[in-house]
mmCIF file as Biopython writes it, N, C-alpha, C and O atoms, coordinates in Angstrom:
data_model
#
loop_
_atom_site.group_PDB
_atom_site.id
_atom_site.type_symbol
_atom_site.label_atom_id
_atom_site.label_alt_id
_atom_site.label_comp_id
_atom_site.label_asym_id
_atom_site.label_entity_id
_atom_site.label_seq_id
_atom_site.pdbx_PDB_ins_code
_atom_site.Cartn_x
_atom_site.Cartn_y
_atom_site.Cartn_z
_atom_site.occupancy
_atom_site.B_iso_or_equiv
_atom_site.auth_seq_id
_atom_site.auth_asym_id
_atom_site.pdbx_PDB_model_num
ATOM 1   N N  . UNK A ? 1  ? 0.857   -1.174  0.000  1.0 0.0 1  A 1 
ATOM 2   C CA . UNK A ? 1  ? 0.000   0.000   0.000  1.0 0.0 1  A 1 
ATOM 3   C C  . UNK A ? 1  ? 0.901   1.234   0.000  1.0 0.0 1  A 1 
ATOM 4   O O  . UNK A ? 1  ? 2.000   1.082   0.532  1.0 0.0 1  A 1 
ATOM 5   N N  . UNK A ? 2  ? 0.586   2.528   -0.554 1.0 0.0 2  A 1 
ATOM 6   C CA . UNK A ? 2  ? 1.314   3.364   -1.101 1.0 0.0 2  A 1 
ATOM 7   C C  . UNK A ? 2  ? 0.186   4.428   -0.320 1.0 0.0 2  A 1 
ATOM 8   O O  . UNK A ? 2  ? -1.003  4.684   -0.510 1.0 0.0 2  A 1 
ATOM 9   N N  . UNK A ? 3  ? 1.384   4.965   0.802  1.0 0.0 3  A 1 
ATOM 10  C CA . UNK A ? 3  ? 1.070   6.716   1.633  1.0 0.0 3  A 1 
ATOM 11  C C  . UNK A ? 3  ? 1.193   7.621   0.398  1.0 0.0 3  A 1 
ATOM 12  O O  . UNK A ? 3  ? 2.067   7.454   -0.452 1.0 0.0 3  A 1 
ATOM 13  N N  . UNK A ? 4  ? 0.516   8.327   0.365  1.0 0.0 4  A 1 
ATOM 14  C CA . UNK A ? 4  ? 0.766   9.860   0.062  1.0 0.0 4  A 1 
ATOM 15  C C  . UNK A ? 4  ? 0.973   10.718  1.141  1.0 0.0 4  A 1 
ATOM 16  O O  . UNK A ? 4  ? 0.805   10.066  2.171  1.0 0.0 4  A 1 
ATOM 17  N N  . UNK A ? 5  ? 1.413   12.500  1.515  1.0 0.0 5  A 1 
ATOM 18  C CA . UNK A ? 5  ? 1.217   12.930  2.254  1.0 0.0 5  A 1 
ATOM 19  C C  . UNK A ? 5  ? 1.230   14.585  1.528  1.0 0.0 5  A 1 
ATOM 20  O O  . UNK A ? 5  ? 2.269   14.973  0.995  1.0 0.0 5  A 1 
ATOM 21  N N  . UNK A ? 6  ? 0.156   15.369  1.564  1.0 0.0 6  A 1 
ATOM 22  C CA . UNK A ? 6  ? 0.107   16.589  0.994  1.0 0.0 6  A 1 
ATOM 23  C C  . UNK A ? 6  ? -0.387  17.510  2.243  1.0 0.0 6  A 1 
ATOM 24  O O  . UNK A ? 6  ? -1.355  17.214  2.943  1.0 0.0 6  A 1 
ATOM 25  N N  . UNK A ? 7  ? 0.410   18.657  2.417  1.0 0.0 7  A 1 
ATOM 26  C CA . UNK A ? 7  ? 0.230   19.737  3.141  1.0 0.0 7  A 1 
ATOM 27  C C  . UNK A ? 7  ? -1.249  19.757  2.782  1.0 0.0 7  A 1 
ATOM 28  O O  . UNK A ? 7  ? -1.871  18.834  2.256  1.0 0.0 7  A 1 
ATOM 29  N N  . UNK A ? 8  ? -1.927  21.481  3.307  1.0 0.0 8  A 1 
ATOM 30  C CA . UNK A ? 8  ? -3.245  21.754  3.234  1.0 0.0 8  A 1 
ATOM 31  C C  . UNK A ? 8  ? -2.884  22.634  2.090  1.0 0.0 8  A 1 
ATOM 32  O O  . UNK A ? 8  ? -3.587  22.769  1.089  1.0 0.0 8  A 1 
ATOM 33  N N  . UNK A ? 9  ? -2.207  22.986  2.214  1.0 0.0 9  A 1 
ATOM 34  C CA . UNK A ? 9  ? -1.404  23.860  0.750  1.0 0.0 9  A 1 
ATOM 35  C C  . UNK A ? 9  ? -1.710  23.324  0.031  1.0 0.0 9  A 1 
ATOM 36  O O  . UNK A ? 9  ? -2.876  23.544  -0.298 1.0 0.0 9  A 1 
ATOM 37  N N  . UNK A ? 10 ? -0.974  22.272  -0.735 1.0 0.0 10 A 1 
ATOM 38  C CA . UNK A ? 10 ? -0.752  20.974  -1.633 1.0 0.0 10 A 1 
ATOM 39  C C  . UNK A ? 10 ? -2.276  20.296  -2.212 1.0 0.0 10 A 1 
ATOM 40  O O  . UNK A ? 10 ? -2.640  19.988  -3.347 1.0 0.0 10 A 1 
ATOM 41  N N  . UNK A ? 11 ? -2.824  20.240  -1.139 1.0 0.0 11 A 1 
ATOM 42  C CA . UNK A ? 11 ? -4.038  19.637  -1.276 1.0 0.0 11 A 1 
ATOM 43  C C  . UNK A ? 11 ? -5.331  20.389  -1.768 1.0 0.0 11 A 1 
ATOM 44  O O  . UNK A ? 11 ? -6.443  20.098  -2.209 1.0 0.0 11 A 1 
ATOM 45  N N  . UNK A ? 12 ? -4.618  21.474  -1.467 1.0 0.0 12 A 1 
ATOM 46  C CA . UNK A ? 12 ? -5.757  22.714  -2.173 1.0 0.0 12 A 1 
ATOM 47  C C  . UNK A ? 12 ? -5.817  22.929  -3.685 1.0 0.0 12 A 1 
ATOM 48  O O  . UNK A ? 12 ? -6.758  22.945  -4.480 1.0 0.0 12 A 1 
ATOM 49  N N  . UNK A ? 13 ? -4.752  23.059  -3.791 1.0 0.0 13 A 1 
ATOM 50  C CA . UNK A ? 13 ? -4.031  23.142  -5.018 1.0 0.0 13 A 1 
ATOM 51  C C  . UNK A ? 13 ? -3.948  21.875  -5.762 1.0 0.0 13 A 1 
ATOM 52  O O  . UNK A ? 13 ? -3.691  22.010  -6.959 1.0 0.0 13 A 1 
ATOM 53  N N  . UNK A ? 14 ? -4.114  20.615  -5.304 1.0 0.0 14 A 1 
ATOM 54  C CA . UNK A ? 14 ? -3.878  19.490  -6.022 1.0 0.0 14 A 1 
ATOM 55  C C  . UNK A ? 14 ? -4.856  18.876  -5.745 1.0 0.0 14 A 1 
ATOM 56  O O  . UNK A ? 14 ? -4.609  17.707  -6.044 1.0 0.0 14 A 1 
ATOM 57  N N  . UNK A ? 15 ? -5.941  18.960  -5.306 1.0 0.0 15 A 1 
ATOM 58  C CA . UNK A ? 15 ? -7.161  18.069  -5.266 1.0 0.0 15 A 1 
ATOM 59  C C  . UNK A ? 15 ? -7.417  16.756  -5.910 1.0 0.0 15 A 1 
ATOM 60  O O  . UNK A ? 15 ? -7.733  15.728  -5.310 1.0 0.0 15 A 1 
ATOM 61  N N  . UNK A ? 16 ? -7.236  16.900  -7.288 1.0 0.0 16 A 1 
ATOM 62  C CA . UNK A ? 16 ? -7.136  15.820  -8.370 1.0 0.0 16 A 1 
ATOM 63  C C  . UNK A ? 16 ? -6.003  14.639  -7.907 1.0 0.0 16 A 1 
ATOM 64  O O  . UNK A ? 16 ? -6.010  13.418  -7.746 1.0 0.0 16 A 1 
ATOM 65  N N  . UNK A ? 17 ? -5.409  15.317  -7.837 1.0 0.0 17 A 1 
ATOM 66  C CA . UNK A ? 17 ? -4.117  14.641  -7.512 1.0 0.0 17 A 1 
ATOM 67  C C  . UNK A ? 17 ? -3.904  13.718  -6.473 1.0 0.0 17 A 1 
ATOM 68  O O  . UNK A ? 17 ? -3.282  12.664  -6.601 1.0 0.0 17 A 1 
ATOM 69  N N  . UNK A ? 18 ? -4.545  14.220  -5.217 1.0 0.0 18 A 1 
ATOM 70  C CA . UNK A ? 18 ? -4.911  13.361  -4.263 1.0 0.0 18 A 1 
ATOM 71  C C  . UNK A ? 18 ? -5.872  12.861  -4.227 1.0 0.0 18 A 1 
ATOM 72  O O  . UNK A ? 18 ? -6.222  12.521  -3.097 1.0 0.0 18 A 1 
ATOM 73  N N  . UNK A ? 19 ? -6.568  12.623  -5.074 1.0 0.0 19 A 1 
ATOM 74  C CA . UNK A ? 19 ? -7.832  11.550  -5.274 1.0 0.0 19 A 1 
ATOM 75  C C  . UNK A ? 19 ? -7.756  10.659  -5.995 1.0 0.0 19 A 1 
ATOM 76  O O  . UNK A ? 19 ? -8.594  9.760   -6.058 1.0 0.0 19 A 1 
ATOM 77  N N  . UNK A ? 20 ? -6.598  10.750  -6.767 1.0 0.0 20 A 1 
ATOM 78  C CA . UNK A ? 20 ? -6.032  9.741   -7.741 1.0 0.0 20 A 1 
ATOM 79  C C  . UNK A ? 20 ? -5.273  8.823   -6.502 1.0 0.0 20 A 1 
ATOM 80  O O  . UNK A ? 20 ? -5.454  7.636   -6.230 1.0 0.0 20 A 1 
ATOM 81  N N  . UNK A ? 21 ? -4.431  9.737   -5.908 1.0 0.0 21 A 1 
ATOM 82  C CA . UNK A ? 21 ? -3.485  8.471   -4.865 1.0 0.0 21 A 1 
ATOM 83  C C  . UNK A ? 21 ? -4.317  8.029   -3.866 1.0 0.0 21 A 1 
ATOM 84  O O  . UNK A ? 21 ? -3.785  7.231   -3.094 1.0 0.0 21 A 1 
ATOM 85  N N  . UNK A ? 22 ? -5.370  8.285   -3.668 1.0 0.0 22 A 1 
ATOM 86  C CA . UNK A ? 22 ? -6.346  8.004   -2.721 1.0 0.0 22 A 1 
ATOM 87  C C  . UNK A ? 22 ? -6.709  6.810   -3.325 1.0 0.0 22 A 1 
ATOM 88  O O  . UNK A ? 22 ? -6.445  5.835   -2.622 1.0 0.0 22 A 1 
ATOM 89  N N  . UNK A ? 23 ? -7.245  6.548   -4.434 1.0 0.0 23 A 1 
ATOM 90  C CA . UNK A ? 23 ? -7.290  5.109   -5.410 1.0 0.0 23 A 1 
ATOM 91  C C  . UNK A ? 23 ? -6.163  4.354   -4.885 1.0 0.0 23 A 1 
ATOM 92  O O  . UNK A ? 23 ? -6.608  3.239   -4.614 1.0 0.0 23 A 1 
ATOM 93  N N  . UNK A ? 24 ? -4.863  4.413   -4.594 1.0 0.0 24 A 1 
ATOM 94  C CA . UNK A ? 24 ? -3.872  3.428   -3.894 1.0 0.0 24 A 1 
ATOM 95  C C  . UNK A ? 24 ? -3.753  3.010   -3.021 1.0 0.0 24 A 1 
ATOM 96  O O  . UNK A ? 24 ? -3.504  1.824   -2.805 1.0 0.0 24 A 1 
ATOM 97  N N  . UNK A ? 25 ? -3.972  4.315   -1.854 1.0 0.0 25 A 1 
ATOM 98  C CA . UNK A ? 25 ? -3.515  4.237   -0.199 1.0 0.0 25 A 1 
ATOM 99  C C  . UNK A ? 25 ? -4.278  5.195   0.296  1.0 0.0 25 A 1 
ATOM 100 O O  . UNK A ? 25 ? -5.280  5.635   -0.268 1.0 0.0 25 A 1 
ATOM 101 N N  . UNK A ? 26 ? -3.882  5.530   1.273  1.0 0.0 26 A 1 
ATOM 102 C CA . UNK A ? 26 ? -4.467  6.584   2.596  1.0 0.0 26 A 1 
ATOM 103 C C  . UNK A ? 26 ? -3.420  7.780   1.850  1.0 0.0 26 A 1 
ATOM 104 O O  . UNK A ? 26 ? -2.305  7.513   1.402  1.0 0.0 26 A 1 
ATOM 105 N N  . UNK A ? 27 ? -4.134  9.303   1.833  1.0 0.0 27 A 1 
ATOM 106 C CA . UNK A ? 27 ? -3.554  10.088  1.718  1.0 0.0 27 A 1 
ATOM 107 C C  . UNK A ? 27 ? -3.871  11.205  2.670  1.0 0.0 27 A 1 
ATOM 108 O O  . UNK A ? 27 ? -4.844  11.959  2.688  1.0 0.0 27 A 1 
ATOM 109 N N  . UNK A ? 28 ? -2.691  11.126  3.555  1.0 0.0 28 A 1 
ATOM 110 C CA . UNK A ? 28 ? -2.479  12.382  4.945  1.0 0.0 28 A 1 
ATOM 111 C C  . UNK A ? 28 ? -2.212  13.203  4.463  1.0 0.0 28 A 1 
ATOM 112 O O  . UNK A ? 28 ? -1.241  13.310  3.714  1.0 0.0 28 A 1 
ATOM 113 N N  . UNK A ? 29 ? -3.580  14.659  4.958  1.0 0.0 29 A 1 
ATOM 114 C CA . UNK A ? 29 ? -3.234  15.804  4.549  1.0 0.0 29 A 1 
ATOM 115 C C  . UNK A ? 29 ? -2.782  16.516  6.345  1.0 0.0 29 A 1 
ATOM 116 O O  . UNK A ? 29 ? -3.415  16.389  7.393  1.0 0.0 29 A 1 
ATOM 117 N N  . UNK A ? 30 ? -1.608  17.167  6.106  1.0 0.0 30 A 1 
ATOM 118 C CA . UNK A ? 30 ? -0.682  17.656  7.175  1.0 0.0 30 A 1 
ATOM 119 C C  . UNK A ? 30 ? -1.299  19.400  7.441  1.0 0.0 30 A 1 
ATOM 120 O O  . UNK A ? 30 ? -1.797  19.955  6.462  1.0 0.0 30 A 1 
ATOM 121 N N  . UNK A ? 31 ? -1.264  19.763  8.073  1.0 0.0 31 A 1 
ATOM 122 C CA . UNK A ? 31 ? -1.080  21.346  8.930  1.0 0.0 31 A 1 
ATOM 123 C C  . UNK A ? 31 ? -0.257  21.553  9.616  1.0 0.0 31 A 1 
ATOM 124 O O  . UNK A ? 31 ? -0.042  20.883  10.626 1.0 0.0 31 A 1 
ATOM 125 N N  . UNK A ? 32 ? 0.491   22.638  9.211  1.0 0.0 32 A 1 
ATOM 126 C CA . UNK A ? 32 ? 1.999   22.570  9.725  1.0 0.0 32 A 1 
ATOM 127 C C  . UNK A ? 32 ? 3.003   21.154  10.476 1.0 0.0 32 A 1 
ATOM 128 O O  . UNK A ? 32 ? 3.461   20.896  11.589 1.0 0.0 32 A 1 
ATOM 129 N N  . UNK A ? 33 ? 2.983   20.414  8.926  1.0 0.0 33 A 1 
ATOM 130 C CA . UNK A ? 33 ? 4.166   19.001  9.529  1.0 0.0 33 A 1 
ATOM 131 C C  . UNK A ? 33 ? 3.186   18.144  10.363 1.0 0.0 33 A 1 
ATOM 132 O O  . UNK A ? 33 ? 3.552   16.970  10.406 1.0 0.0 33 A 1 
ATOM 133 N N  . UNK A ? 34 ? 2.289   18.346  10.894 1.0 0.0 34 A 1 
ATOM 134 C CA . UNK A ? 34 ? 1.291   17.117  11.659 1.0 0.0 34 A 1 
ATOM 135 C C  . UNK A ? 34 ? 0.030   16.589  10.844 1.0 0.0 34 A 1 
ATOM 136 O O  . UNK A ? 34 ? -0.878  17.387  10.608 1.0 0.0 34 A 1 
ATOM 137 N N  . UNK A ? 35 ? -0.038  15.583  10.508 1.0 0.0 35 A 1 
ATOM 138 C CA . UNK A ? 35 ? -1.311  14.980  10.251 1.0 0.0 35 A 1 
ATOM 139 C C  . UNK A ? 35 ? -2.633  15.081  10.822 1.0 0.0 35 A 1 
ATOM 140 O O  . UNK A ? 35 ? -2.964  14.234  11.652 1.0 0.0 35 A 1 
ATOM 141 N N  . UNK A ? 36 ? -3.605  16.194  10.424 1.0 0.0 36 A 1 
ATOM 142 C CA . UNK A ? 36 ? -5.034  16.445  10.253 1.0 0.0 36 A 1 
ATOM 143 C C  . UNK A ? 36 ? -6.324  15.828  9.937  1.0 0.0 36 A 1 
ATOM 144 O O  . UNK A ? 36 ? -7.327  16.063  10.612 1.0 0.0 36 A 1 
ATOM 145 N N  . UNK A ? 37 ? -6.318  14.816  8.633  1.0 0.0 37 A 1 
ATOM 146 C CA . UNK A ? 37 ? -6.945  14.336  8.030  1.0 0.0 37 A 1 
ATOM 147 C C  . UNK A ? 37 ? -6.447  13.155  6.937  1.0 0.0 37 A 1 
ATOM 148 O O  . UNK A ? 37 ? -5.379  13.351  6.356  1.0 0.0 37 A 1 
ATOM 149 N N  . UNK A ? 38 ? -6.851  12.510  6.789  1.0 0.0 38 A 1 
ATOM 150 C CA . UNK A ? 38 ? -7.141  11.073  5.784  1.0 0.0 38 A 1 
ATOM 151 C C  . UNK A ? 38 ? -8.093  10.937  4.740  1.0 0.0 38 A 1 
ATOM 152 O O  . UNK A ? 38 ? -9.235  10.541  4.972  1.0 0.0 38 A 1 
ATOM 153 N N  . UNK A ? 39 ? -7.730  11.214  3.703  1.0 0.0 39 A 1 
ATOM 154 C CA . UNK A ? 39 ? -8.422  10.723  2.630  1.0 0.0 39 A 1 
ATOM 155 C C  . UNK A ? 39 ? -8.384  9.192   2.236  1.0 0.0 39 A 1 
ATOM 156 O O  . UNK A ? 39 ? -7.324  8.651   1.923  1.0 0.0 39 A 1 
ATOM 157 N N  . UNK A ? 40 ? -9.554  8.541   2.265  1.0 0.0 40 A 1 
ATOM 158 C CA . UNK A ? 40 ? -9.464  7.368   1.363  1.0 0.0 40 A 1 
ATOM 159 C C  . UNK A ? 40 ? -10.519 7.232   0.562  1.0 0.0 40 A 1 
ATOM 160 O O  . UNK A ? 40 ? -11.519 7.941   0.674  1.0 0.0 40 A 1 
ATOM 161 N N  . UNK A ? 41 ? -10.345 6.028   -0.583 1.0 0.0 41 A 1 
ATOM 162 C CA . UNK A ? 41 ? -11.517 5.889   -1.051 1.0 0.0 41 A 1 
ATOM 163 C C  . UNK A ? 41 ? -12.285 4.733   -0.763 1.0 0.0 41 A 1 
ATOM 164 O O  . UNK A ? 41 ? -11.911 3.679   -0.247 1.0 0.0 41 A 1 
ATOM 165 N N  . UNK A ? 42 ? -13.573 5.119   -1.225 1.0 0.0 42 A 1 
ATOM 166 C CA . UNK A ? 42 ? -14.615 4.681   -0.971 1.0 0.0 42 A 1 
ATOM 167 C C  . UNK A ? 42 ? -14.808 3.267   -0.634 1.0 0.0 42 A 1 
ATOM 168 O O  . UNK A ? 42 ? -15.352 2.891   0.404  1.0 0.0 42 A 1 
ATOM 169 N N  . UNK A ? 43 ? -14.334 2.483   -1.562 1.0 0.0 43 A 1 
ATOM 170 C CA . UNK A ? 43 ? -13.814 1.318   -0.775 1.0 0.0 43 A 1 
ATOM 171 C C  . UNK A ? 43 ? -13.232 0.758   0.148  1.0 0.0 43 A 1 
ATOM 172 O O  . UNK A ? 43 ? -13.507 -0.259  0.785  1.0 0.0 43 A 1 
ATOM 173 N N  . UNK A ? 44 ? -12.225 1.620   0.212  1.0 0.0 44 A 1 
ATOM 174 C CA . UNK A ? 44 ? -11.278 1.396   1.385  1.0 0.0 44 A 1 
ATOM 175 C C  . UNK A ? 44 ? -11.918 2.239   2.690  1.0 0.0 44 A 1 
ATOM 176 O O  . UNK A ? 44 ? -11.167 2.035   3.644  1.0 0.0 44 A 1 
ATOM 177 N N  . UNK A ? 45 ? -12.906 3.011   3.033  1.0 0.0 45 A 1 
ATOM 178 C CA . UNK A ? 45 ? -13.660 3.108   3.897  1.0 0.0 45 A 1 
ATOM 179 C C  . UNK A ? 45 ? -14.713 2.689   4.226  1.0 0.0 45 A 1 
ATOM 180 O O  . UNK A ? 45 ? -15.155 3.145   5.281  1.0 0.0 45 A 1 
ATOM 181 N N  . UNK A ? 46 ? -15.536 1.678   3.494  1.0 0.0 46 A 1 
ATOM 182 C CA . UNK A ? 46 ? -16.576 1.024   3.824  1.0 0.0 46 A 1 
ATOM 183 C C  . UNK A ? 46 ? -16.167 -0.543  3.905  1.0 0.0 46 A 1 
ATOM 184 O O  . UNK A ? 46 ? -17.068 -1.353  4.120  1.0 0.0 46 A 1 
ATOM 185 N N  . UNK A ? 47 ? -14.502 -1.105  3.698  1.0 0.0 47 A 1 
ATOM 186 C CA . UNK A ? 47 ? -14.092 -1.810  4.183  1.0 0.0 47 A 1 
ATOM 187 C C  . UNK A ? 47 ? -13.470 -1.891  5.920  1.0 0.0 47 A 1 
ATOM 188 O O  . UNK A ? 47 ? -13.394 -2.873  6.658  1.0 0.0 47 A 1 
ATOM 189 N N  . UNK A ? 48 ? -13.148 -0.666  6.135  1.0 0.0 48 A 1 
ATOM 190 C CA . UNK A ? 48 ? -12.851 -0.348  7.636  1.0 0.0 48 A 1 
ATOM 191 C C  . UNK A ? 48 ? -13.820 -0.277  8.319  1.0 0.0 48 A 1 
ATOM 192 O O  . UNK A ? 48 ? -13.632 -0.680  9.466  1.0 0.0 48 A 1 
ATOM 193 N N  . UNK A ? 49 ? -15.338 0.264   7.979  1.0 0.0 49 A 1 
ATOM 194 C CA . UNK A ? 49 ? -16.544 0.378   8.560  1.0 0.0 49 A 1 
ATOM 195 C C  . UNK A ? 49 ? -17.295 -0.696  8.304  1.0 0.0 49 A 1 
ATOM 196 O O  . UNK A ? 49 ? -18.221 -0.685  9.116  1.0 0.0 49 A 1 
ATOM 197 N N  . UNK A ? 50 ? -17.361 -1.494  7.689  1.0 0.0 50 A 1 
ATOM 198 C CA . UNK A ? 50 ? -18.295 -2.803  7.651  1.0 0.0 50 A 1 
ATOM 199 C C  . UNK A ? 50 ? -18.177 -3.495  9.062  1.0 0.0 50 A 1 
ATOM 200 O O  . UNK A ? 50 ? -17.187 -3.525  9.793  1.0 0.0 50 A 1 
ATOM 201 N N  . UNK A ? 51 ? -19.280 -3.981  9.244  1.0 0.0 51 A 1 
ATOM 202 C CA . UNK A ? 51 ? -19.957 -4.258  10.660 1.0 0.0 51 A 1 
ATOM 203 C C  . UNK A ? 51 ? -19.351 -5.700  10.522 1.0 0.0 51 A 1 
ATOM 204 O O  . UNK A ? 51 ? -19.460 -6.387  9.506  1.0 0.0 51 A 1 
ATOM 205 N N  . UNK A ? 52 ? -18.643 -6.104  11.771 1.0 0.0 52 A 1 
ATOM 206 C CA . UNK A ? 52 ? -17.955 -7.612  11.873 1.0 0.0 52 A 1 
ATOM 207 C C  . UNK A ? 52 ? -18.920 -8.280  13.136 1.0 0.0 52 A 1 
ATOM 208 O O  . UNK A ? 52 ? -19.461 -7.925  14.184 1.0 0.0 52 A 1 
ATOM 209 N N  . UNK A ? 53 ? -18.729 -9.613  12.199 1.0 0.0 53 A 1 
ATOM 210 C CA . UNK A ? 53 ? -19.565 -10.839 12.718 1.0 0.0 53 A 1 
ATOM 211 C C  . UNK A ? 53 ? -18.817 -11.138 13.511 1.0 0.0 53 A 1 
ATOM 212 O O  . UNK A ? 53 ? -17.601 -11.303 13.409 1.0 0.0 53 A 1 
ATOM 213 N N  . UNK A ? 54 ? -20.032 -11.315 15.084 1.0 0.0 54 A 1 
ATOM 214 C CA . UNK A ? 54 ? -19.194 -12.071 16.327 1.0 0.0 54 A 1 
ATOM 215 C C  . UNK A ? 54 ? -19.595 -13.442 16.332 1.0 0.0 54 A 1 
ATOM 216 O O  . UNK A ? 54 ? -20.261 -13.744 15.342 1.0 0.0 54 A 1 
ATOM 217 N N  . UNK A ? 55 ? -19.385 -14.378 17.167 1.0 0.0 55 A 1 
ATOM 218 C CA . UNK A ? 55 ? -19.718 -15.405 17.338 1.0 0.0 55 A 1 
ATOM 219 C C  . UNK A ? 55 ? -21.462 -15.762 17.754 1.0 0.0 55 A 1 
ATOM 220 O O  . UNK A ? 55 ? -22.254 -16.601 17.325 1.0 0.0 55 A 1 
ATOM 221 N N  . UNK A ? 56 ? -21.582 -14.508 18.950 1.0 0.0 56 A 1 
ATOM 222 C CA . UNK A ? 56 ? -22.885 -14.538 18.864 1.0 0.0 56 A 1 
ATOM 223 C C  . UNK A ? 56 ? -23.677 -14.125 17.901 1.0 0.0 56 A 1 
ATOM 224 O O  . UNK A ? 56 ? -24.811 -14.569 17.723 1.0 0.0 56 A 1 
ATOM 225 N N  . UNK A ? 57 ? -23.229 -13.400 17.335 1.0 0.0 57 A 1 
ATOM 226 C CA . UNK A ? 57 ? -24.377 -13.421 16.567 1.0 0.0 57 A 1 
ATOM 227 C C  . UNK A ? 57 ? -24.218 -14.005 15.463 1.0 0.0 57 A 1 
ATOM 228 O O  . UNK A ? 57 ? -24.987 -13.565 14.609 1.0 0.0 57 A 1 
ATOM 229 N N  . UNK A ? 58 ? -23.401 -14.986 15.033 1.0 0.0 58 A 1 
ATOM 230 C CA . UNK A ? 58 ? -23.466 -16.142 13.856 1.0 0.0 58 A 1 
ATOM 231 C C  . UNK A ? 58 ? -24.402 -17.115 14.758 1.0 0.0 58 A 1 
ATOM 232 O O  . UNK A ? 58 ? -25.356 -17.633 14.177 1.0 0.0 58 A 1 
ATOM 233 N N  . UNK A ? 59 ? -24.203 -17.404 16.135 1.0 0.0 59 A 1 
ATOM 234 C CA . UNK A ? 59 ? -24.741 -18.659 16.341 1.0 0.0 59 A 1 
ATOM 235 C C  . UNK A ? 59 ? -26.484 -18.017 16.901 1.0 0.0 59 A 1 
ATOM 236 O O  . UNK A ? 59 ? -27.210 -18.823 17.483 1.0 0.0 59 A 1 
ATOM 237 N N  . UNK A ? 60 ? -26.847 -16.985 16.724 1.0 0.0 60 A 1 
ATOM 238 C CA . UNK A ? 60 ? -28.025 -16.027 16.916 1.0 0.0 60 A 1 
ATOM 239 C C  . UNK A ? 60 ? -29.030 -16.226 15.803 1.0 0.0 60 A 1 
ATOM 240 O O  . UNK A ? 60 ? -30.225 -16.202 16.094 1.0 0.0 60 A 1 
ATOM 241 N N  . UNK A ? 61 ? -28.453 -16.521 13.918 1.0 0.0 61 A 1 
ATOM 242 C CA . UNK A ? 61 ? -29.309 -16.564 13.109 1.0 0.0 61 A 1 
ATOM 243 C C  . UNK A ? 61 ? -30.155 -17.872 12.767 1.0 0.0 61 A 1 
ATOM 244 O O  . UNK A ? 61 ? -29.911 -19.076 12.856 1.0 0.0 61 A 1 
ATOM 245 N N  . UNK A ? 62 ? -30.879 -17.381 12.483 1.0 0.0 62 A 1 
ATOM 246 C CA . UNK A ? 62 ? -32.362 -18.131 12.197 1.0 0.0 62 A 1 
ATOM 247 C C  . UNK A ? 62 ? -31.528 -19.616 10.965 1.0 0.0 62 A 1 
ATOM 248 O O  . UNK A ? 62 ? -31.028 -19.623 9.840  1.0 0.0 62 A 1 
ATOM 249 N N  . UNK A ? 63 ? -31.801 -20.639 12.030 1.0 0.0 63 A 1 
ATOM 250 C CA . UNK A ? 63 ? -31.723 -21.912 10.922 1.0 0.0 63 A 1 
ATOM 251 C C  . UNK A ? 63 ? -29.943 -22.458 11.593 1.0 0.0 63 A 1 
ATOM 252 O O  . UNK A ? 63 ? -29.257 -23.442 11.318 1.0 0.0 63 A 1 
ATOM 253 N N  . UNK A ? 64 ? -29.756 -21.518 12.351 1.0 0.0 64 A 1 
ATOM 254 C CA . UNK A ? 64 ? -28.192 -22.435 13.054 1.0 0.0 64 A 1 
ATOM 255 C C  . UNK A ? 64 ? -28.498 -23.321 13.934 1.0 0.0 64 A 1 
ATOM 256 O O  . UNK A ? 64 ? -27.620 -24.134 14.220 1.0 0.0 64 A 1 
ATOM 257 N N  . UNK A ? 65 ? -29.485 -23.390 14.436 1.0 0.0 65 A 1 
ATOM 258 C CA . UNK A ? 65 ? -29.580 -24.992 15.331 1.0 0.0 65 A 1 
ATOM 259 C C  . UNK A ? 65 ? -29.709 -26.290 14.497 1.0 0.0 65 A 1 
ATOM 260 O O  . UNK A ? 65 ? -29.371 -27.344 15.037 1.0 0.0 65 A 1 
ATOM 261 N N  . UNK A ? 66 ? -30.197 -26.301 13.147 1.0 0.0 66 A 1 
ATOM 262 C CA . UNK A ? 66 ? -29.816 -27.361 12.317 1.0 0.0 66 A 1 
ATOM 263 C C  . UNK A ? 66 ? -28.454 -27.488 11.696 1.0 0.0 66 A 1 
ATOM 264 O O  . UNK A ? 66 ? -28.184 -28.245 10.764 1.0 0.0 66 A 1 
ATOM 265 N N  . UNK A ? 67 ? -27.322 -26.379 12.522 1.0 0.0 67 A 1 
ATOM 266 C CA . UNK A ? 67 ? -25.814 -27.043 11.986 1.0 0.0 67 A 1 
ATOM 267 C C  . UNK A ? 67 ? -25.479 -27.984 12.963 1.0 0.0 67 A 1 
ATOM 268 O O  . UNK A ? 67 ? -26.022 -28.138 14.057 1.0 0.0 67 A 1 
ATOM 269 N N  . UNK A ? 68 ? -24.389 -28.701 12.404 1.0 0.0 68 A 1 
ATOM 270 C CA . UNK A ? 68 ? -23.843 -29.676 13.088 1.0 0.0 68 A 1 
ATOM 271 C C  . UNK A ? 68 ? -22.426 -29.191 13.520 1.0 0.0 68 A 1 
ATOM 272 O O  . UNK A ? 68 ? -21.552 -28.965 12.683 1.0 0.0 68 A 1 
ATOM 273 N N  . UNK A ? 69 ? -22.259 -29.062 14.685 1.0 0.0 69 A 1 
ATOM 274 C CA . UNK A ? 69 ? -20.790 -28.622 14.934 1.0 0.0 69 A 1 
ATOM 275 C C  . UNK A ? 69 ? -19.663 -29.810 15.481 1.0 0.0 69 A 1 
ATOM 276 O O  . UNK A ? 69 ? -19.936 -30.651 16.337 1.0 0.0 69 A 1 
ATOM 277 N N  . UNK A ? 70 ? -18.718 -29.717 14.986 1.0 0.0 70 A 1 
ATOM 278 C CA . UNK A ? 70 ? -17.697 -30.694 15.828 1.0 0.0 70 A 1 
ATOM 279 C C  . UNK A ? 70 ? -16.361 -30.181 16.254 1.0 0.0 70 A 1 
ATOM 280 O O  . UNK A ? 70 ? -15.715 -29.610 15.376 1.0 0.0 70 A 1 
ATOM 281 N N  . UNK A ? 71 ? -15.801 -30.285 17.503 1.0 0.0 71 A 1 
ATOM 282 C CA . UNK A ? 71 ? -14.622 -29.840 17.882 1.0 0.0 71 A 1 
ATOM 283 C C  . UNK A ? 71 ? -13.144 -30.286 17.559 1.0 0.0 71 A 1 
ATOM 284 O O  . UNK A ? 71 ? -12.194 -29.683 18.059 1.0 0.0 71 A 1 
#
């Protein structure tokens, strides 16, 4: 995976530009030398936000008492 990192300067001015590298990686936009914000795309944020399956609630859905489990 491939960082970018563009000032607020940079990013003003290059918008395009960081939406293209945003297609690769995470692109940190900085304010004075510190990291502010993260651009990613769309994929790559509704892969970080997708809701993860626990155990309970796999063994919670409708029709799991007819699995067969073995240890």
């Amino acid at each position: 995976m491939t960082i970018a990192i563009f000032s607020s300067s940079e990013f003003r001015l290059h918008v395009a530009r960081a939406k293209k590298a945003a297609g690769i990686g995470p692109v940190f936009i900085t304010d004075h030398g510190k990291p502010t914000h993260v651009l990613l795309s769309i994929e790559e944020y509704r892969r970080l936000t997708k809701p993860r399956r626990n155990i309970a609630d796999a063994l919670a859905m409708p029709g799991v008492e007819d699995c067969e489990c073995s240890s």
